[in-house]
N, C-alpha and C positions, 0 to 999 in steps of 0.2 A: 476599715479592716486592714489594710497594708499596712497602718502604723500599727495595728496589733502586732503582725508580722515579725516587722522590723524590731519591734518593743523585745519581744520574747527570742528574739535571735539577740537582743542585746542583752538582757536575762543570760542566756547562754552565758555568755560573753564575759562579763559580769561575774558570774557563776565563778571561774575557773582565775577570776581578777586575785583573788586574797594567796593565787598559790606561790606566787615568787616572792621568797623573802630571800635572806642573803645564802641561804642552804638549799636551793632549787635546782642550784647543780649536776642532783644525781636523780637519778630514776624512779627510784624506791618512795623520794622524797616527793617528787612530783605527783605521781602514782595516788600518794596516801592523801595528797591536799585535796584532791580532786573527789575522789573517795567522798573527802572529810564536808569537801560542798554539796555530792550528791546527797551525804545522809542528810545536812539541814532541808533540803527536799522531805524527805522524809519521815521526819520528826516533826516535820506541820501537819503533817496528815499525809501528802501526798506517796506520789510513788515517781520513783528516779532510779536508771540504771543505765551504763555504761558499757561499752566496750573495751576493749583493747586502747591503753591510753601510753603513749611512748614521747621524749623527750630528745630531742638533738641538741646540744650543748654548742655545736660548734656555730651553727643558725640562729640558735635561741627558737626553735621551732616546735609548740608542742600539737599534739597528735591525739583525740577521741575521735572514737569510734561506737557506732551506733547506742544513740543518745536517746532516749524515751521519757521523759514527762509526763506526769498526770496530776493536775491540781487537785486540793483537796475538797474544794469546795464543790458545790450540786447547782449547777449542773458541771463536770467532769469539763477542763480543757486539755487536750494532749497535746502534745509535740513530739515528733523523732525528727531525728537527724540523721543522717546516715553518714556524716563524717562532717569532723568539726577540727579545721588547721586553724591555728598562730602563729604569725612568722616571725622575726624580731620581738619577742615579748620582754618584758621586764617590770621592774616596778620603783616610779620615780619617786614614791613615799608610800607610808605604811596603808593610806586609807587611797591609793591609784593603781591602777592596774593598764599598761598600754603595751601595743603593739601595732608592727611595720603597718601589720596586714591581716586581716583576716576573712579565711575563706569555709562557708557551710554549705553542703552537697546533699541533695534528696530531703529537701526539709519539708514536714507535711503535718499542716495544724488541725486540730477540728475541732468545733465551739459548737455551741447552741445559744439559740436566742431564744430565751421561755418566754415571751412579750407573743402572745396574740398565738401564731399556730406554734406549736416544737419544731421552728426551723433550728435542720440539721446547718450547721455551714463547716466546705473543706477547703483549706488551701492548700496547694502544690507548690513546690517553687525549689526547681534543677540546681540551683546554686544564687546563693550571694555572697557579694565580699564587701568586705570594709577596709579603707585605707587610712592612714596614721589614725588609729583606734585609739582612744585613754577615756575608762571611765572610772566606777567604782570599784574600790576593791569586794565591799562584800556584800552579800545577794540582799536584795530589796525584802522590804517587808511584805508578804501577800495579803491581798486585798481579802478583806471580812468577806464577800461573797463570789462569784463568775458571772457575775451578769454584767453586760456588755459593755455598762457604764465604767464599775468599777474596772473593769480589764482595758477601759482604753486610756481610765486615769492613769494606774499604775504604767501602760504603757510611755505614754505622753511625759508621766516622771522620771521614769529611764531614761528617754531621749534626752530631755533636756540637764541629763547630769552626765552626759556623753560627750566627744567631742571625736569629729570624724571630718576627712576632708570629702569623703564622700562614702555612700552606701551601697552599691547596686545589684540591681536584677535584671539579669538577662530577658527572663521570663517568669510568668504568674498566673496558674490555672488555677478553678475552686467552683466548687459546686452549692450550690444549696435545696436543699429537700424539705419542703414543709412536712410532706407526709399527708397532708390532707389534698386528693386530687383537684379539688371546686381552686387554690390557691396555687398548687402545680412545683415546677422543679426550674433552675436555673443553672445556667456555664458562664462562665465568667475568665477573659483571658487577660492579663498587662504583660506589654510587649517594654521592654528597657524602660525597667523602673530603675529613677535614680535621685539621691537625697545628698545636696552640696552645702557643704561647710555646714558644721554641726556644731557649736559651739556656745558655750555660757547661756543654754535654752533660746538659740535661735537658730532656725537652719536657713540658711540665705536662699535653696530653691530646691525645689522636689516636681520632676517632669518627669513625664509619661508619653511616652509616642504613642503607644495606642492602647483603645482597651476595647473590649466585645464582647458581647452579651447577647445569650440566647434563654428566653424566657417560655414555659409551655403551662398552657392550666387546662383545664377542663371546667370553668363555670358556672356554664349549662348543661354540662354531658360532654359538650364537644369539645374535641382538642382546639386551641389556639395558638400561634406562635408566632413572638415577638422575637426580633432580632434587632441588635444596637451596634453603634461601629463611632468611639468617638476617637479623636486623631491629636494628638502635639496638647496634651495637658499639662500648663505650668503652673506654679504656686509660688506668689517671692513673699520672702521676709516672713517667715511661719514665727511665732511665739511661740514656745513650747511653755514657758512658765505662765503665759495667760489662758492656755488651751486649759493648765492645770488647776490652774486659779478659779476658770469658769465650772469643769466639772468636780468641783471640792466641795462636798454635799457640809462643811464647816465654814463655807460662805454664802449660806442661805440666805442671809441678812445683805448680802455687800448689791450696792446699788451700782457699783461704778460699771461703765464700760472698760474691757480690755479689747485690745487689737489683737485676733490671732494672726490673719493673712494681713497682706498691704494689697497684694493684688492675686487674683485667678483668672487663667485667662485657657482658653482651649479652640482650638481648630475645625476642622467639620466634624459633623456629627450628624448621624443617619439614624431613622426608627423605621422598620419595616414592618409590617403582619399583611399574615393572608388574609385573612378578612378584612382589616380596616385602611386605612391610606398608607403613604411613604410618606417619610416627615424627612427635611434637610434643615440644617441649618448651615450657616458659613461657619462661624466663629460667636463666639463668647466673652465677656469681658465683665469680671467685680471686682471691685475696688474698697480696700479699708472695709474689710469679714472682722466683725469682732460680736461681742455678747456680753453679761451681767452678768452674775452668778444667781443673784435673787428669784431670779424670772425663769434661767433656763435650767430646770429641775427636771431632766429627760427619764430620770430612774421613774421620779411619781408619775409622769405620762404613761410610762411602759407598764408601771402595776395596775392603772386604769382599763389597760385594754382587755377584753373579754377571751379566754381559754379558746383555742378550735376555733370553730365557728358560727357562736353561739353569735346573737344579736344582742347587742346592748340595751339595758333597760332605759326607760326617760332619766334614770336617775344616773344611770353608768356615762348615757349620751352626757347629760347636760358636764358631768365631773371630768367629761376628755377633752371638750371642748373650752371649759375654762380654762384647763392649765393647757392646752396649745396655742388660744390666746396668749398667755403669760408667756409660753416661749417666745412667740409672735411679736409682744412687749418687754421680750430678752435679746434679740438679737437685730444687730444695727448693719445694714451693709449699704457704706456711702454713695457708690453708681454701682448699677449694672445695665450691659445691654448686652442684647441679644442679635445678630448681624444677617442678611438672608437665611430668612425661613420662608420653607415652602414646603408645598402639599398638593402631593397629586391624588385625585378621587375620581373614580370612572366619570362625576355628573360634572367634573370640572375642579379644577385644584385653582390655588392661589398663591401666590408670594407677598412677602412682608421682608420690608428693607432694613427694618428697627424695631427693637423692642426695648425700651427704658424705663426703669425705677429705681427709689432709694429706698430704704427704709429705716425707719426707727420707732420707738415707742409703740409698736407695733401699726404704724402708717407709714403710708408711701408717701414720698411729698410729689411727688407725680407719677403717672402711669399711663404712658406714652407708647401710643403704634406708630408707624411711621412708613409709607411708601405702599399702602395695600394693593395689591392688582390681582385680578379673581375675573373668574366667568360665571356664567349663567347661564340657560335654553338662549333668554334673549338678548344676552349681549355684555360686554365685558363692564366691568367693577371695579373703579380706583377710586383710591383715599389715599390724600397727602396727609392727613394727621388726624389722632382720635387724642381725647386724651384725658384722663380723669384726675382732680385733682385732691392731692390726701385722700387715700381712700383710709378708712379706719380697719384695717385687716383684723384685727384681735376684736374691736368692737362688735364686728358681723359675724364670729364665731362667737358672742356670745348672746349675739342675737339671733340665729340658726340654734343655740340651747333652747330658745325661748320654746321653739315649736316642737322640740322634741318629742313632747305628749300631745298628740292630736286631741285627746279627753281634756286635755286645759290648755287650750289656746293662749298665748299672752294678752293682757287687754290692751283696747285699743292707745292708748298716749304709752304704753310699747312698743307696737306693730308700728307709729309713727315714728319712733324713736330711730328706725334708719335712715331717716333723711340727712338725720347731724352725722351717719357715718363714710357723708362723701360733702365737699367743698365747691365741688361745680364739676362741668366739664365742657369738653371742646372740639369742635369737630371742624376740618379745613379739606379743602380742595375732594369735594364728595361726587361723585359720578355716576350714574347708576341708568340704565336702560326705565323708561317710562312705559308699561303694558308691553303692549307689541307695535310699537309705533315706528322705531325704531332710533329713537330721536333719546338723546338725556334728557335727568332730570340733573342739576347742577348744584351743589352746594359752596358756594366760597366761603362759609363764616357761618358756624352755630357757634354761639358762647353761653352758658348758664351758667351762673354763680351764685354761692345763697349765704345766709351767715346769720351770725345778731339774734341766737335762737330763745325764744321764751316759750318753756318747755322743748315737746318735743317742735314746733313749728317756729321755721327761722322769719325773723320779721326784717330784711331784709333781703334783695334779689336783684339780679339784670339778669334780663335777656338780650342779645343779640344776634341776628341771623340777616345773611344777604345771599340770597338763591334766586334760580332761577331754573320754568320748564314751559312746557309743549300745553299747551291748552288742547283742552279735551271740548271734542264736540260730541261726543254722548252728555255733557254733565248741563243741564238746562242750565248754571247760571255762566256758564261759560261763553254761550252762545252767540251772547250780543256782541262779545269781544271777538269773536272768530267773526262774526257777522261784518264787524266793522274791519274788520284787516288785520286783526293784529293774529301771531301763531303762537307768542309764548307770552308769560309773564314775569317779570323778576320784580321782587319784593325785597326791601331793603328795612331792617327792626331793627328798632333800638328799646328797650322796657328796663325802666328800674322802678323800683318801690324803697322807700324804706319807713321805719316807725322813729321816732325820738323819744324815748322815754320820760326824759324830763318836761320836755315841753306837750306831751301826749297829743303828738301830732304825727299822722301818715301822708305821704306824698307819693303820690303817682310821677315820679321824672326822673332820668329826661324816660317819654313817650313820642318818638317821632317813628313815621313808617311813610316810605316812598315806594310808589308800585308806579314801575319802569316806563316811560310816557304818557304818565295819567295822571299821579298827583303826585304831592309832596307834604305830610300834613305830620303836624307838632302839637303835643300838649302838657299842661301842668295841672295836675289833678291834689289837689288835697284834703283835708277830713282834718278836724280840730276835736280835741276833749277825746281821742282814742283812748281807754282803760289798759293795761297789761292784759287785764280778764279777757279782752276782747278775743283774745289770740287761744282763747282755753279749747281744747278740744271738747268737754260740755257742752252738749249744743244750748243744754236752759242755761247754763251759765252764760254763753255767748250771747244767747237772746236778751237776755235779762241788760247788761252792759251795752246791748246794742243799741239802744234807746238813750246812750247818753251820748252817743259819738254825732258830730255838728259839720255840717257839710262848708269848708271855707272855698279860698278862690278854686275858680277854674279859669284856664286858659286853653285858647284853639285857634290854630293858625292853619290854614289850608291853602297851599298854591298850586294853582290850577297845571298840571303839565298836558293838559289834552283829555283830558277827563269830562269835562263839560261837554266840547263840542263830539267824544261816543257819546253824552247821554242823550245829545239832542240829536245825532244823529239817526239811535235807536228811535225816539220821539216819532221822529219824523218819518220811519220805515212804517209803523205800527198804525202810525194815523194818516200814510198816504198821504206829507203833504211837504213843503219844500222846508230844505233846514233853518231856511228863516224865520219860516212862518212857525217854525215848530220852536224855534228857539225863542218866539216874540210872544207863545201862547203859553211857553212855560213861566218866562216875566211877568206876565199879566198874571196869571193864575197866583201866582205867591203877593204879588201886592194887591190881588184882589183879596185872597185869603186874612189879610193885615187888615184889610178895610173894614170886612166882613165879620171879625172876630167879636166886636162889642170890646175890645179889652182896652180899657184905658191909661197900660204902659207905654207912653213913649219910648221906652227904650226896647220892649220889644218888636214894636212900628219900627225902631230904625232900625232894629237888628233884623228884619225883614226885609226890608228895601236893600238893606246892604249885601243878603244874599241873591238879590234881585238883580241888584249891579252887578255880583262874581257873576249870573250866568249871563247876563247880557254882553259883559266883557269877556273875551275868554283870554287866556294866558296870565289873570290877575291873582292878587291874593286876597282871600277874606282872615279877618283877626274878631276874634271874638273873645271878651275878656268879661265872668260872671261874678262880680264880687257879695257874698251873701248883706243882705241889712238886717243886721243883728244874728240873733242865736237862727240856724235854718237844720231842725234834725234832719239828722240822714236820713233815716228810714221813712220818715216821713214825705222829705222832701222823695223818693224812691217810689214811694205810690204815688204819690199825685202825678209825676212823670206820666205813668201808665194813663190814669183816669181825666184828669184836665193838668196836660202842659202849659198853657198860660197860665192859669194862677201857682204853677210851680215857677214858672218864669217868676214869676210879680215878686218872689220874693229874694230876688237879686238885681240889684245895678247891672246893666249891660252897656258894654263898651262896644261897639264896633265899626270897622273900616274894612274898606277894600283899598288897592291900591298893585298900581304895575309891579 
């Protein structure tokens, strides 16, 4: 809205551009040109009047007085001025109008925005001046409607056929009035507005020391009131020709990006209410602000939204949410971050050191927190990193349409369909109070990643995580470890999967997990003759394909860190008798098991004894490597597990050794 401002104080401007030709000399002469620009005001429809308009010849200084505008078009925009100087003016060719300087005093605009409630909006503004001023000579063409788009194009076209070494404002008051109390009223102040080098549609920087905002609604009944306070707002390298370029509803088709800003960057910035928290931030910083024109069609958004305060239908929701998407998939901003934010809340506030994202085609390529520290009743809360990666923003607003109609829910390989609108995510250096113990729970490393999707379900994945916490003696399987000495556990994961489509094979690997003094165990899991279908959300479909998928190698490697000698030492609590003895009747009992079984695999006999050795030995490793003989179906091979494990055995080769 300031470049509105500015736009139509350059409108003025502009206005009064055609009056010096080589006979401006005299009074009468001046007087009549000026005249002659108010009535094309007027002869569009609108309404234009003037005051007392006088000329210094020996300055080249001309003089209006109390200037009033009113557009033609519905809804109405006005402007007054209340005194409009040129100091040095002239005209360095038929179609250019410039001057030293120029200064406008009491100017007061007032728009409406017909999109959602009849927001009234006013601005005030004591004075601005402009210095070495040249723009056009004669008044722009007015925009076919007032709504807010067309008023910031034509504005945006002005500027950039201007050329100024600079702009400023002192000061900038304006109100806004919805009219509807549930939505409420607004105050709005900028302190030294100012717009440098204006030239061939680029302004090199446009900064604001401060700006503040006070916001009041009633959308329960009750008053609420928001207060804002942001500090040192800069803008470098503005395009005014791609700002115009973007909103040209005659490049509805153009796909390209244009650069508006290179960068925007801003200082603190405070949110206050009396009901909700205080919010700070330090600083602000984006990088490379640009858009499409295809995508970012703001006019069809704004005719989207519903009158007052009507609710939108499933069918109004689902039409606002597509094309916000599209703006979503219209606008590109390279970096941004966000620098100390913090938040104070009677149950306990929190800070955050960073906030970063990019975005384009409507995804972030990351979306990154950074430095979180927070309280709790029971104790404080830090996180060195969170982090999501590609989140699909325009994707999830048109999946959030889906549900718009509670009466038709989307079907299900829909409702899955969000998993493909996020890439993985990450989470580092995690802290967090454990019950009331007082003790952390620790996270150094979650990673999730997924991809390779067939439909909506991705057929590849890793997991990784390395944590660590407080073992609980309420939780019965905990017991035997708190029994034996230990007070916490940390757990170290590794899990990938993937499918190969050509070779319709799935693999479990890598699969390895270390749990912190106890063991260290590895494995390679795979499955042959996987279908596509397999992956169908259908479950008869899925059933039906399950039946052809064939269980191939497995491998398992387990080295003992101490794990053995808790189990035997549990052994030995339970049956009252020494770790030897407990450790010598667990041996026995597995190679009497192998004796006993009737099965006449060797090689499950010695993949017995070889677990015989791991626990006789302790600190060793057992390897165990199942290769199938011939076709061994999954499923099949899956029940028999449950019902008789050796003859599920018998239908693989078994490898195994132990060894230090």
């Amino acid at each position: 809205m300031v470049k509105i401002l500015l736009g139509l104080v350059a409108a003025v401007v502009i206005a009064v551009g055609g009056f010096f030709g080589f006979e401006f000399y005299t009074q009468h002469r001046i007087a009549s040109e000026v005249e002659t620009a108010f009535e094309q005001i007027r002869a569009g429809g609108g309404k234009a009047s003037h005051g007392k308009v006088s000329f210094d010849l020996k300055s080249r200084t001309l003089r209006i007085a109390d200037i009033t505008t009113e557009s033609a078009s519905q809804p109405p925009v006005t402007l007054k001025i209340g005194s409009f100087t040129a100091l040095g003016v002239g005209q360095p060719d038929a179609t250019r109008f410039s001057a030293d300087a120029i200064e406008a005093s009491d100017l007061e605009l007032n728009t409406r925005m017909p999109a959602g409630a009849d927001w009234q909006v006013t601005y005030k503004v004591p004075r601005i001046t402009a210095k070495d001023f040249s723009g056009p000579a004669n008044l722009p063409r007015p925009p076919a409607t007032s709504s807010v788009i067309d008023l910031y194009r034509l504005v945006i076209e002005q500027l950039g056929a201007v050329t100024a070494s600079s702009i400023t404002a002192p000061s900038v008051a304006g109100t806004m009035n919805s009219g509807n109390p549930a939505l409420g009223n607004g105050e709005f102040a900028y302190s030294n507005l100012a717009v440098r080098d204006i030239k061939a549609g680029k302004i090199a920087a446009v900064t604001l020391d401060r700006m503040t905002f006070t916001a009041t609604s009633q959308p329960k009944g009750k008053p609420e009131k928001v207060t804002g306070d942001l500090a040192n707002l800069a803008v470098q390298d503005v395009d005014m020709v791609a700002a115009a370029a973007i909103l040209d509803p005659q490049r509805s088709n153009d796909e390209q990006y244009y650069r508006v800003y290179r960068q925007v960057t801003a200082g603190a910035y405070t949110i206050t209410s009396g009901q909700g928290p205080a919010v700070r931030i330090d600083g602000l910083t984006a990088d490379d602000i640009g858009a499409r024109p295809s995508r970012l069609q703001l006019a069809a958004l704004l005719a989207t939204i519903p009158s007052g305060t009507a609710q939108p239908t499933p069918a109004q929701a689902r039409e606002m949410m597509e094309r916000m998407a599209r703006i979503y998939e219209g606008v590109r901003i390279g970096s941004a971050e966000m620098r100390g934010l913090s938040m104070d809340m009677p149950e306990g506030g929190f800070k955050l050191a960073s906030l970063r994202f990019s975005l384009e085609n409507g995804k972030t390529g990351e979306f990154a927190v950074e430095g979180f520290d927070g309280r709790t009743p029971q104790g404080p809360v830090k996180l060195a990193r969170f982090a999501l990666k590609s989140v699909d923003i325009a994707g999830l607003l048109r999946m959030t349409a889906l549900f718009s109609n509670p009466a038709q829910p989307p079907a299900p390989d829909q409702a899955l369909g969000m998993i493909a609108l996020l890439e993985g995510a990450e989470l580092k250096g995690f802290a967090a109070p454990y019950k009331n113990t007082g003790r952390p729970i620790n996270v150094d490393l979650v990673s999730l990643d997924w991809g390779q999707f067939v439909g909506p379900i991705p057929s590849k994945a890793r997991l990784t995580a390395k944590m660590s916490g407080p073992l609980d003696a309420t939780h019965p399987g905990q017991r035997m470890l708190i029994a034996a000495g230990l007070d916490k556990m940390a757990i170290d994961l590794d899990l990938g999967t993937a499918w190969t489509e050509a070779s319709r094979s799935f693999v479990l690997e890598p699969v390895t997990v270390e749990l912190g003094g106890m063991l260290k165990a590895s494995a390679r899991i795979s499955l042959a003759n996987v279908p596509r279908e397999a992956f169908s959300i259908n479950p008869l479909q899925a059933v039906a394909v399950a039946t052809l998928i064939e269980a191939g190698t497995i491998e398992l490697t387990v080295r003992d860190l101490g794990v053995v000698d808790l189990a035997v030492a549990h052994y030995a609590r339970t049956q009252n008798v020494s770790r030897d003895a407990a450790r010598q009747a667990i041996v026995e009992d597995i190679r009497s098991s192998a004796a006993t079984s009737g099965t006449s695999n060797a090689d499950a006999v010695a993949a017995a004894e070889a677990l015989a050795r791991f626990i006789e030995t302790p600190r060793t490793t057992l390897t165990l490597k199942l290769t199938p003989l011939g076709k061994v179906p999954a499923m099949q091979l899956f029940q028999a597990l449950k019902t008789d494990p050796l003859d599920a055995l018998s239908k693989f080769r078994i490898e195994s050794t132990t060894a230090l």
